[in-house]
Every structure is written in C-alpha cells, then in structure tokens.
C-alpha positions as a Markdown table, in Angstrom:
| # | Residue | x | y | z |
|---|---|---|---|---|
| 1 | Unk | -7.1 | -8.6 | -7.4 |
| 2 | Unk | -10.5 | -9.5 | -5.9 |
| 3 | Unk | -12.9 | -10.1 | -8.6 |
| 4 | Unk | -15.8 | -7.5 | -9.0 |
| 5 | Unk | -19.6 | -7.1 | -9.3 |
| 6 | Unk | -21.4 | -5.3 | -11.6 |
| 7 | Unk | -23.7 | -2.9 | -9.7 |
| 8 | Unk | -26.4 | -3.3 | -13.1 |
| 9 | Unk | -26.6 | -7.5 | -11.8 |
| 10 | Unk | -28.0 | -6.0 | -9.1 |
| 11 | Unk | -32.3 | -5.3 | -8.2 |
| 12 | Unk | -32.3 | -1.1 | -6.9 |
| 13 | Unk | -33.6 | -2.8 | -4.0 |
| 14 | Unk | -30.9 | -4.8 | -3.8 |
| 15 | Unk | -28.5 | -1.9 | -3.9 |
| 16 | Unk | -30.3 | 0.5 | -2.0 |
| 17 | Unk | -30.5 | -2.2 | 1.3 |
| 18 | Unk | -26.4 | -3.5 | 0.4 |
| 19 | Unk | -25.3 | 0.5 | 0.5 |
| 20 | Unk | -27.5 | 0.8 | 3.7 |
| 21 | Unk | -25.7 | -2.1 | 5.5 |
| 22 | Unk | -22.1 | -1.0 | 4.6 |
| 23 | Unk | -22.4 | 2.3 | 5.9 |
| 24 | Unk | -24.8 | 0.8 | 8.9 |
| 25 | Unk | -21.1 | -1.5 | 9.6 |
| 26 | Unk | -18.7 | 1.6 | 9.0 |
| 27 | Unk | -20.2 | 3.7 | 11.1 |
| 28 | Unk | -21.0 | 1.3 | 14.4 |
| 29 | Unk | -18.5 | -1.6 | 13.4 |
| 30 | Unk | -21.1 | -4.5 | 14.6 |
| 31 | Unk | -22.7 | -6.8 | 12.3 |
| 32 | Unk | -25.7 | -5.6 | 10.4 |
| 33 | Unk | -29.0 | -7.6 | 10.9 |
| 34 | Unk | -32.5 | -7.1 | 9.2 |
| 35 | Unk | -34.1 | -5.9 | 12.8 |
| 36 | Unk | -31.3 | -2.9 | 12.1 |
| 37 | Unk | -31.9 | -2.6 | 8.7 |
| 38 | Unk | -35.6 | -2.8 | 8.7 |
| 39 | Unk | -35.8 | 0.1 | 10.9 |
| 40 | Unk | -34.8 | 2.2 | 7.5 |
| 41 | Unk | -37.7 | 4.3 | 6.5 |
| 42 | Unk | -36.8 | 4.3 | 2.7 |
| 43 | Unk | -36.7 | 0.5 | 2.9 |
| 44 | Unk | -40.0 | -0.5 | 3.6 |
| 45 | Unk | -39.3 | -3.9 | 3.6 |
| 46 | Unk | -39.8 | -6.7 | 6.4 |
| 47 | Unk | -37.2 | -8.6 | 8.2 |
| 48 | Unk | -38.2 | -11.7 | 6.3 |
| 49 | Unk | -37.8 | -9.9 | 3.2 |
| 50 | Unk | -34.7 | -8.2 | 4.0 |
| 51 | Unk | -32.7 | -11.7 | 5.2 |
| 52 | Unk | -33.9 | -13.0 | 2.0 |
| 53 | Unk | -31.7 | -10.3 | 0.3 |
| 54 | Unk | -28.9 | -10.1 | 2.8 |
| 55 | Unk | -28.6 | -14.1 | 1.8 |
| 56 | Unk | -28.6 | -13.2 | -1.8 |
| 57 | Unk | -25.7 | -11.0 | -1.3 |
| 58 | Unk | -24.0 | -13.1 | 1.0 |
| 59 | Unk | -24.4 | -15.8 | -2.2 |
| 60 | Unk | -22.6 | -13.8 | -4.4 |
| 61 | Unk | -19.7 | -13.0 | -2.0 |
| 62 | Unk | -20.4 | -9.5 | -1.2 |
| 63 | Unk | -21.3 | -9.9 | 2.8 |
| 64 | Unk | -20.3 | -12.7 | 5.1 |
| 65 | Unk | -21.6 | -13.7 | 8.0 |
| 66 | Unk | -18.8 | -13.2 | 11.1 |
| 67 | Unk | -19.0 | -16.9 | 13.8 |
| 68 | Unk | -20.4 | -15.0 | 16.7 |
| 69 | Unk | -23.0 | -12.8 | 14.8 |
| 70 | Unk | -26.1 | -13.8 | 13.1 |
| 71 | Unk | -25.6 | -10.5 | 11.0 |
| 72 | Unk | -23.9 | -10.0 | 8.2 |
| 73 | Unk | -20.4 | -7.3 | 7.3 |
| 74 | Unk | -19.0 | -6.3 | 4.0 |
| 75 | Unk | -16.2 | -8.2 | 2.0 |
| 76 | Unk | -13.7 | -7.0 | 0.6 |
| 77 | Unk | -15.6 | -7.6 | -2.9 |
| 78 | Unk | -18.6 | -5.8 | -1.2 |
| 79 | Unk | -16.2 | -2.9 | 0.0 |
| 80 | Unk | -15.1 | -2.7 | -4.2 |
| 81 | Unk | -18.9 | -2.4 | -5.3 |
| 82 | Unk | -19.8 | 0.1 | -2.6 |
| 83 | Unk | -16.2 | 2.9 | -3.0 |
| 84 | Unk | -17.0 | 2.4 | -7.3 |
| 85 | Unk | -20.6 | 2.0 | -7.7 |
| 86 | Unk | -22.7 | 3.3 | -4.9 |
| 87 | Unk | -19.7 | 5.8 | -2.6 |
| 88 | Unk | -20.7 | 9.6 | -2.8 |
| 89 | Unk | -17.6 | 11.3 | -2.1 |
| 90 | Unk | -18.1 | 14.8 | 0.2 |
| 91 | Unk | -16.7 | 18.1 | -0.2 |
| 92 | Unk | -13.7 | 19.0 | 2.4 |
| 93 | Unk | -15.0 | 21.9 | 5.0 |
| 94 | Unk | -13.1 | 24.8 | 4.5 |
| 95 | Unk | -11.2 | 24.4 | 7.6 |
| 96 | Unk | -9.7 | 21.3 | 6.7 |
| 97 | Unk | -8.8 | 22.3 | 3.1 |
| 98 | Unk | -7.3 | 25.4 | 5.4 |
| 99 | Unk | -5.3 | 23.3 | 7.4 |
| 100 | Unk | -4.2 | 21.0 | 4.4 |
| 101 | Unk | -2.7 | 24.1 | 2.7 |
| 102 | Unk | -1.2 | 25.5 | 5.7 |
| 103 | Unk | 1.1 | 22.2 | 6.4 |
| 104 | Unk | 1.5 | 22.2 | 2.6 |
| 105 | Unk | 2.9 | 25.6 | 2.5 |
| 106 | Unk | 6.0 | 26.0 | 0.0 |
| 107 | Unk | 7.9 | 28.1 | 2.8 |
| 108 | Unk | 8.8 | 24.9 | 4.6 |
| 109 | Unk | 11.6 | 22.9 | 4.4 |
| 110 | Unk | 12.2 | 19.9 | 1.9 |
| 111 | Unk | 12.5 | 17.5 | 4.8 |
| 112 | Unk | 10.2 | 19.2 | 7.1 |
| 113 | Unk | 7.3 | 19.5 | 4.3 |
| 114 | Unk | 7.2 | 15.8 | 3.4 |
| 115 | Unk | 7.4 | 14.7 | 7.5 |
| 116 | Unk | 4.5 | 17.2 | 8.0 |
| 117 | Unk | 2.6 | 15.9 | 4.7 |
| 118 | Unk | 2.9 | 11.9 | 6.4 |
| 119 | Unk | 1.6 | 14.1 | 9.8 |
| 120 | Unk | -0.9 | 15.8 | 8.7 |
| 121 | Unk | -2.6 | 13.0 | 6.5 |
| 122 | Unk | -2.3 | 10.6 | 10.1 |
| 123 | Unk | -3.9 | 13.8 | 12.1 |
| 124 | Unk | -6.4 | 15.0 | 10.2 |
| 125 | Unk | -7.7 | 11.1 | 9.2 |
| 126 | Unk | -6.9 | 9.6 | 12.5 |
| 127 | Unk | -5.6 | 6.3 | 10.4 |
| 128 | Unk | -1.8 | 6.1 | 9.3 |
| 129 | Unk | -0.4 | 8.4 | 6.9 |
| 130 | Unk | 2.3 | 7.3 | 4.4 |
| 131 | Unk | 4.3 | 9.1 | 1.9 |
| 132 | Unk | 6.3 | 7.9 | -0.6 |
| 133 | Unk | 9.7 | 10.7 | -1.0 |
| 134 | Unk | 10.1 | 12.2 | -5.0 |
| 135 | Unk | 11.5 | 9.8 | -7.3 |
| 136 | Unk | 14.2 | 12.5 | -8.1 |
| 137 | Unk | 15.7 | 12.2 | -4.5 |
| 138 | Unk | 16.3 | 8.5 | -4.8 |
| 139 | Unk | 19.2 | 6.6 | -6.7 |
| 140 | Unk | 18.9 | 4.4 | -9.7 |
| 141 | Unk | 20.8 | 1.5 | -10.0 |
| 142 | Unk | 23.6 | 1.7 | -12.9 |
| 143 | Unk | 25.5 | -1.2 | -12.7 |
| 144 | Unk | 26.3 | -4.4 | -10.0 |
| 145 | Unk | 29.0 | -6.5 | -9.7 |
| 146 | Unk | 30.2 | -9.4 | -7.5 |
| 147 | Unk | 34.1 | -9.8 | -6.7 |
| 148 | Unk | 35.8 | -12.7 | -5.3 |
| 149 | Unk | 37.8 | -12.1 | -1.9 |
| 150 | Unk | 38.8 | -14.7 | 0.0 |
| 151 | Unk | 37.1 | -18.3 | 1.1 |
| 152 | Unk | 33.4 | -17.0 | 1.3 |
| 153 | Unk | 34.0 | -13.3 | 1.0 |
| 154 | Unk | 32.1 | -11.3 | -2.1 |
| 155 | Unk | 32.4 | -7.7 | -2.6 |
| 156 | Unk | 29.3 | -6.1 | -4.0 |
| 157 | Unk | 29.6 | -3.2 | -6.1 |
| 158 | Unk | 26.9 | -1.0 | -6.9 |
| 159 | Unk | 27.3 | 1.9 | -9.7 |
| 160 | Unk | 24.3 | 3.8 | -8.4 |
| 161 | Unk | 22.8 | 6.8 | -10.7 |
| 162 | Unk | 26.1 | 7.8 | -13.1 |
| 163 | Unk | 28.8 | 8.0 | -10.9 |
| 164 | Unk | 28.1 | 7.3 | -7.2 |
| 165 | Unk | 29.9 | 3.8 | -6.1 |
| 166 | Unk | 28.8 | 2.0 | -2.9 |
| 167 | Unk | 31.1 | -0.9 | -2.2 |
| 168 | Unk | 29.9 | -3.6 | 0.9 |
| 169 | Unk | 31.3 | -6.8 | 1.6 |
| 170 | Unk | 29.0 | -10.1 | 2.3 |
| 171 | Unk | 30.1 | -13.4 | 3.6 |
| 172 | Unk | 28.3 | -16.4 | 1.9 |
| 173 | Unk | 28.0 | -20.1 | 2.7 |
| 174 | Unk | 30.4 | -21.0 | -0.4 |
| 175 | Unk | 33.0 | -19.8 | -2.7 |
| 176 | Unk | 31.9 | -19.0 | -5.8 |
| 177 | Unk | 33.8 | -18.8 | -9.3 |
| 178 | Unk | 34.4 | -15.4 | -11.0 |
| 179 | Unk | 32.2 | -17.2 | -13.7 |
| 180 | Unk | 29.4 | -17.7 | -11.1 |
| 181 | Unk | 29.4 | -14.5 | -10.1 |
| 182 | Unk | 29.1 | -13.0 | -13.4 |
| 183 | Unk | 26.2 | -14.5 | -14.1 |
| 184 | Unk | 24.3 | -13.6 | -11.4 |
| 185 | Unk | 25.8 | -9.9 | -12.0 |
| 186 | Unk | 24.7 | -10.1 | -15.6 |
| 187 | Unk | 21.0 | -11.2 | -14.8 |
| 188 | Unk | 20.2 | -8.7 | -12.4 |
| 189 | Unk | 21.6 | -5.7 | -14.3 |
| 190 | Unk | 19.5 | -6.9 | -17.2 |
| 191 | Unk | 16.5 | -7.0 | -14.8 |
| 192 | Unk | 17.3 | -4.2 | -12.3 |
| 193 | Unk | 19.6 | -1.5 | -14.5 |
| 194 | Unk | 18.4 | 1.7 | -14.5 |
| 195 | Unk | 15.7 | 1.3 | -11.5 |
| 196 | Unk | 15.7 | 2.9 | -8.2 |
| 197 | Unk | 16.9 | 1.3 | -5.2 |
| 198 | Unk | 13.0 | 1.2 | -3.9 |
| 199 | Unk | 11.7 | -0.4 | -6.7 |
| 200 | Unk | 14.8 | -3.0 | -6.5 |
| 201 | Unk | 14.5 | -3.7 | -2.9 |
| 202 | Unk | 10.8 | -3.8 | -3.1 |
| 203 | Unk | 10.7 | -6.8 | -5.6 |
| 204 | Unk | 13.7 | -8.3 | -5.1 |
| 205 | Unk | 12.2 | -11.3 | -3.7 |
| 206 | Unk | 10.0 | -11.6 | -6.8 |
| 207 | Unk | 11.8 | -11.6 | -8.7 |
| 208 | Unk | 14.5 | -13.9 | -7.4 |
| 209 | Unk | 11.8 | -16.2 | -7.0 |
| 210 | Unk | 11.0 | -16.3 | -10.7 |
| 211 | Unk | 15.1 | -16.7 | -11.2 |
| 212 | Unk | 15.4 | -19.7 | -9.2 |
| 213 | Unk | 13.0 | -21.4 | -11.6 |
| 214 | Unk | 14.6 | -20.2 | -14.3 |
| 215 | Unk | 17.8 | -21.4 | -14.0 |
| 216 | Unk | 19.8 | -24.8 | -12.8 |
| 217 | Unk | 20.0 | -26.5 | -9.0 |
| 218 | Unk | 24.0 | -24.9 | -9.2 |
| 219 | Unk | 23.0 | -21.1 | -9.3 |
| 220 | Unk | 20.7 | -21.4 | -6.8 |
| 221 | Unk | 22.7 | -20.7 | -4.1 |
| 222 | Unk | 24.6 | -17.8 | -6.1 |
| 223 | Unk | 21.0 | -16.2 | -6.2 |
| 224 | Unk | 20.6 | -16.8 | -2.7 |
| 225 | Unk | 23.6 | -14.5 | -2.5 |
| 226 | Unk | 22.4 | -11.9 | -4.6 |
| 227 | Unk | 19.4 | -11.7 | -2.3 |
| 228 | Unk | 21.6 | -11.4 | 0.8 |
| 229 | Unk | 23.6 | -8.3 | -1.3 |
| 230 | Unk | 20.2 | -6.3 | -1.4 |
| 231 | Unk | 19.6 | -7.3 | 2.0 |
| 232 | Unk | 22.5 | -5.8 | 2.9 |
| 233 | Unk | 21.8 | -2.6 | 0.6 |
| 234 | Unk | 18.5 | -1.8 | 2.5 |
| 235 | Unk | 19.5 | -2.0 | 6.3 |
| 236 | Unk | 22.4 | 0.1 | 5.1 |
| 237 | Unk | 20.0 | 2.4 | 3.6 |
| 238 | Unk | 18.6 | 5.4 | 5.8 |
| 239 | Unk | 15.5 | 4.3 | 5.1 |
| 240 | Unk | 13.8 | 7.6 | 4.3 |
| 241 | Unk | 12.8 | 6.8 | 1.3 |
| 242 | Unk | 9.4 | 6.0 | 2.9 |
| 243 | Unk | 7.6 | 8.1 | 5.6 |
| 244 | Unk | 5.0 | 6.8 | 8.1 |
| 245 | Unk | 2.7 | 9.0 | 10.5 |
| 246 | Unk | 0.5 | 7.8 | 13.2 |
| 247 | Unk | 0.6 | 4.0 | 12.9 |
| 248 | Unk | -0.5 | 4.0 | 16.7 |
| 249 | Unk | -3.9 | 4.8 | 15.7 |
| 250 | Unk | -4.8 | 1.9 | 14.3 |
| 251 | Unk | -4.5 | 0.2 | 17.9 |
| 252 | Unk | -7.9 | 2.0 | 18.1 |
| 253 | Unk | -9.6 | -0.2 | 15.7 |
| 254 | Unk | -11.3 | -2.9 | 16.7 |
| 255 | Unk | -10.8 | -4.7 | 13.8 |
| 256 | Unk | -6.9 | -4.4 | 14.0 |
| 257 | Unk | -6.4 | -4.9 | 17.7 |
| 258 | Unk | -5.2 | -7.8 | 17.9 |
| 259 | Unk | -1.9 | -8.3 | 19.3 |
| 260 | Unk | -0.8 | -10.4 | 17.0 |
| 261 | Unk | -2.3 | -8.9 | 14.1 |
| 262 | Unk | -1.0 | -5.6 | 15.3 |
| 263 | Unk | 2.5 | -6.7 | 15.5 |
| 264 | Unk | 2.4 | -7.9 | 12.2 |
| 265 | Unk | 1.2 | -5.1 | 11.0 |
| 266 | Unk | 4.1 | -2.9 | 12.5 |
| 267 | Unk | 6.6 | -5.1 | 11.1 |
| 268 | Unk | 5.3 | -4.6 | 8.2 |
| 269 | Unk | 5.6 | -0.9 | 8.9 |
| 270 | Unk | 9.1 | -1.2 | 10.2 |
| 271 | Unk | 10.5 | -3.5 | 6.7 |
| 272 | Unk | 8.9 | -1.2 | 5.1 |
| 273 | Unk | 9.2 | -3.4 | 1.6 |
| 274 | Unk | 5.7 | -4.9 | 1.1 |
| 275 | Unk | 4.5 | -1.2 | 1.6 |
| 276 | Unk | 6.7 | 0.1 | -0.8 |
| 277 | Unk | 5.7 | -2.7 | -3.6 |
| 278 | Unk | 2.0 | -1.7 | -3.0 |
| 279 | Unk | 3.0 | 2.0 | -3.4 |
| 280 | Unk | 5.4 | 1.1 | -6.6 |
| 281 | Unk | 2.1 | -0.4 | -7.9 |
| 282 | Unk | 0.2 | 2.4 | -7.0 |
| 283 | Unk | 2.7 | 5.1 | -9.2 |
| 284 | Unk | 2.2 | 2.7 | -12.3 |
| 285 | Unk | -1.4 | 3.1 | -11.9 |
| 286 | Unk | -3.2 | 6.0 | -13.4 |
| 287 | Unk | -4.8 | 8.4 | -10.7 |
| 288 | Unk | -6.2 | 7.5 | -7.6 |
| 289 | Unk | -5.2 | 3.7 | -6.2 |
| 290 | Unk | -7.3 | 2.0 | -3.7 |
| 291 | Unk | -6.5 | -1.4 | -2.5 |
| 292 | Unk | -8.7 | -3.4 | -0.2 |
| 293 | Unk | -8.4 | -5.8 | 2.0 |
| 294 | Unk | -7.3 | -8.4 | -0.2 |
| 295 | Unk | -6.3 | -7.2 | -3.3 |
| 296 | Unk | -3.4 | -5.7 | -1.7 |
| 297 | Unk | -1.8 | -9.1 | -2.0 |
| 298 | Unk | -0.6 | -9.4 | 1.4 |
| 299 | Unk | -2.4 | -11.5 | 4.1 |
| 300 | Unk | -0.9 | -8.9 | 6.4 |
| 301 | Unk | -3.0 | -6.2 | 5.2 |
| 302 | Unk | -5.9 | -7.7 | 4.7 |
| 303 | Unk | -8.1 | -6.3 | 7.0 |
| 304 | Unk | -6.8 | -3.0 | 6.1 |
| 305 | Unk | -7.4 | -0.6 | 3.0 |
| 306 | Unk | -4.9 | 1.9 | 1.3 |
| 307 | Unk | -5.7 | 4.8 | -0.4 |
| 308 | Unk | -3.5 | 6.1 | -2.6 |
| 309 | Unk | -2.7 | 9.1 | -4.8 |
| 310 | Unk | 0.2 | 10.1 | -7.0 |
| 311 | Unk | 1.9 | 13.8 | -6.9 |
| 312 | Unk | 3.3 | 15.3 | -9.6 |
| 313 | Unk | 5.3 | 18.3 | -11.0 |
| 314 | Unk | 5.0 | 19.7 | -14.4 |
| 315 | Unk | 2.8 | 16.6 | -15.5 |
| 316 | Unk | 5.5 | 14.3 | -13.9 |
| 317 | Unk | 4.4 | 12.0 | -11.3 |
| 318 | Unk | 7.4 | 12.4 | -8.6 |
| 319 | Unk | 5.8 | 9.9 | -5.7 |
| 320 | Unk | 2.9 | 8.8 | -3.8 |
| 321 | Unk | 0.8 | 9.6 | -0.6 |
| 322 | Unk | -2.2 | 8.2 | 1.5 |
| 323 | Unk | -3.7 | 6.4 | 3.8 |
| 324 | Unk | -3.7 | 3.1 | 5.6 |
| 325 | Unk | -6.6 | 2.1 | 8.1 |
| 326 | Unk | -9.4 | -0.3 | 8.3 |
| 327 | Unk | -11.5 | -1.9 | 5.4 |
| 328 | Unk | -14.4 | -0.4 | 7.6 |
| 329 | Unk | -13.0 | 3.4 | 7.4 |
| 330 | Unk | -14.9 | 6.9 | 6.2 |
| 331 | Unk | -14.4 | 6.2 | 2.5 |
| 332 | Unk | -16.1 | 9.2 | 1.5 |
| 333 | Unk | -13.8 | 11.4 | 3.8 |
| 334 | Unk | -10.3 | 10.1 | 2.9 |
| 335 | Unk | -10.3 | 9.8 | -0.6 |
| 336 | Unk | -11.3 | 13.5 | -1.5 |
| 337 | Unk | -8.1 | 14.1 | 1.8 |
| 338 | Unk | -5.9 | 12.2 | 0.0 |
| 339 | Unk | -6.4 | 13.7 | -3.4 |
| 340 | Unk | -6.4 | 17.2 | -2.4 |
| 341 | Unk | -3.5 | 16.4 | -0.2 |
| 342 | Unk | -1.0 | 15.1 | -3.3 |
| 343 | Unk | -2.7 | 17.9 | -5.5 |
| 344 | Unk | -1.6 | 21.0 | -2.7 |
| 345 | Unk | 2.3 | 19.0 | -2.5 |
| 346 | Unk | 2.2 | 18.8 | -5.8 |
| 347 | Unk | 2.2 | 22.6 | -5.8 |
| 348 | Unk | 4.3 | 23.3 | -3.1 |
| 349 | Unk | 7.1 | 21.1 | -4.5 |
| 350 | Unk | 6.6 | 22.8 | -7.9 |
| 351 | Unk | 7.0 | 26.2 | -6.1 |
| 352 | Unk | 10.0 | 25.1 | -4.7 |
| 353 | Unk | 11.9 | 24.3 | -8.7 |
C-alpha cells in the first residue's frame, strides 16, 4: 500500500493550491504549471510563490514532474490525500439514479441483471465496469486429491461444495510416489479447504510461492504440479465467475493508450486472476475499496484506479462491483455510482430470495 499524508502536515494554502492542481490535471489531463494555477482567483499567489509550493509537494512525494513537462501531475500518494482528505463527493442527478434503478430492476433475469449491472456501470461512467457474481453461485472447494496413472499421468480430484466431484487428468514432467502426492494433497486442503474456486485460483500462485520456501528442493516439482492442476481447473472453468463491461473505453485515455500498456492491460482482463485477487481483497475490506495506481499491487494497473463496493443481502456481503479507469478519472462522480449501484443490486437480488 502506498504510504499516506496527513492532510493536518499540510499549510491551508498548501492544500487549497494541491486540491486546485489535481482537479486542474483530471479535468484537462496536461501537466499543471504555476502560469495555470496562478490564474486562480482564490489563490492570490504569484508564480514564484506557487513553484515554491508545487516543489514542496513534489518533496514529499505527492506531485512529480512528467520528462517532457516542466509542470507537475499527481501521484498516486497525491491521488490518496486528495479522494480521503480534500474529495467532495456529488449527489447523482435524478436521471442517472433513474437509469441505475431501471437496469437494476428485480424483474430481470439472474444472468441478464448481473451482465446489465457490469453494462450499465461501463455506460454510464464511460471507464470499465466489473462485477464480481454472488458468492452463493460459486463452488467451494471440499477436498483434493492426486492419483497415480501411469509414467507421468496424475488424476486430480476435486470434491467441490459437499458432493459435486470434478475429475481431470494432467501430465507432469515426472512420476511421482503415492507418498509425494499425498503431501502435496494434504497441504493444499489445509490451506485451500472450504474456499471458493475464485479465491483458490486467485492466490494460488501465492501461495505456492510461500510453499516452495517452505518445504525441501524434492517437493518442488510436486508443487509445480499442483499449480498446473489449478491451471487446469480455471481454463476449464466458464469463467463467469467475473463480468467485464466496456474495457474498449479505456483505449480513449490518454494515459492508457499505449499499445503495449493496453495489451497488458487486456490480458490482464482476459486471465482475469490478478483482477479477481484485488476484488477478493476488496470483499475482506469493510465498505467502499479504492485502490490506486500502485497500491493495487500490480505494475499492470498502475496507471489505473478501481473503485470498489461490496453488495449484500440480509447483512451478507454476496460480491463485489465497480470501476476500473484512469488514476486521473471523475472521483467525485464514480464513487457515489458505484455505491448506489451495489446498494440498488443489493435490493434487486434480495427481491429475488
């Protein structure tokens, strides 16, 4: 997590000009510079004065200065101070919250409501929408276990909720003992038992990371194996366990255009598993989730923000929703979307029970 700044460190001056910069960069997406900034009537400060401030900030790691641009944009540590300390959230118009409830509307379709949730958040924002299906529609792992075929042939078997049984083969680049394969099956049901498949899929990789130190140069490749097993489990998946809307738009961001950033970014999109861990993190977390830039822990996304928010059903969080775009984005427009959005499914699937 990028580390924060107290907005009391800060002069009211100080504030005042950083808030007028951020939104000064949101709203034109060019580098902010004291000629732009001095032309603020409430400011009443010179240019002089106001690079002396802007290098003050830019000190404590809240603005940096892009190569080709003598003036300055926000970082993702000045993006934190601005959405907690200094963001004043509007009210929807009416015809938004109309539309919001209109897509939301309990008459729909299961399937058809969650698609038009993802759709609706994309459309109405013009960033990506992303929603994260019920926790009650997905399967919990019971139980897994690794059978011996033949030369490099394992059979994986997973026990999923209480009585489901998905059975796959995998070939591997060894045989392995019955004993070897216990152990691996013994360590991930004592890690993985009784989560859903997103949750395992999403840190899988983790995890086995943290395994491989843990235990001798001989099991290595068994955990190898293992990985390849859930692998195997999510490209045979349907992969509707996570819903994306209007990724395209972010090919209007300047920011984000690049193609190689841009085809990262839909990879991303398309695996499907970094987005998911982000999202697991986000229905651990109490309310509203906003990760910027950086703090999402993926280099991937780190000229992107997510805003998040869990829905729930009889005080039960069930998933989560939001929002994927720029660092630069409307702040104070897509968070009070987002929110209203998982409140009004919240609903809707309640009316459905």
């Amino acid at each position: 997590m990028v580390s924060t700044t107290d907005s009391s460190q800060l002069s009211e001056r100080s504030l005042y000009l950083f808030k007028a910069l951020v939104e000064h960069f949101i709203e034109d997406g060019t580098p902010v510079g004291s000629r732009t900034l001095s032309k603020d009537a409430n400011l009443n400060l010179s240019p002089a004065s106001i690079r002396n401030v802007m290098a003050d900030l830019e000190d404590i790691g809240l603005l940096h200065s892009p190569h080709t641009s003598a003036g300055r944009v926000p970082t993702a540590k000045g993006y934190r101070l601005f959405v907690d300390s200094l963001l004043r959230v509007n009210d929807l118009k009416s015809s938004e919250v109309e539309k919001i409830a209109r897509e939301m509307a309990p008459d729909n379709d299961y399937s058809s409501l969650m698609h038009r949730t993802s759709s609706m958040l994309s459309n109405i924002t013009q960033l990506a929408g992303v929603v994260m299906l019920p926790r009650n529609t997905q399967s919990r792992l019971k139980h897994i276990e690794f059978v011996s075929l033949s030369a490099n042939r394992v059979l994986v078997i997973l026990v999923v909720n209480d009585r489901e049984v998905q059975n796959r083969i995998i070939n591997t680049g060894k045989t392995y003992t019955s004993s070897e394969l216990q152990r691996v099956s013994n360590y991930l049901n004592e890690i993985f038992a009784g989560k859903d498949l997103t949750t395992v899929r999403a840190s899988i990789l983790d995890e086995l990371e943290k395994m491989k130190e843990e235990v001798n140069q001989s099991m290595e490749s068994a955990i190898e194996m293992a990985q390849m097993a859930f692998n195997n489990d999510e490209n045979s998946s349907k992969g509707d366990d996570l819903l994306f809307s209007g990724q395209t738009n972010l090919m209007d961001v300047a920011e984000l255009c690049n193609v190689d950033k841009l085809k990262k970014l839909f990879e991303t999109f398309n695996q499907k598993r970094d987005i998911l861990h982000l999202l697991e993190q986000a229905i651990n977390a109490d309310g509203m989730q906003i990760f910027i830039g950086e703090e999402s822990g993926y280099d991937v996304l780190d000229n992107c923000s997510v805003v998040t928010s869990p829905y729930e059903v009889d005080g039960q969080i069930l998933g989560v929703l939001g929002v994927i775009g720029p660092t630069r984005m409307h702040y104070e427009r897509v968070i009070p979307i987002v929110d209203i959005t998982a409140k009004m499914l919240g609903v809707a699937l309640n009316f459905k029970n």
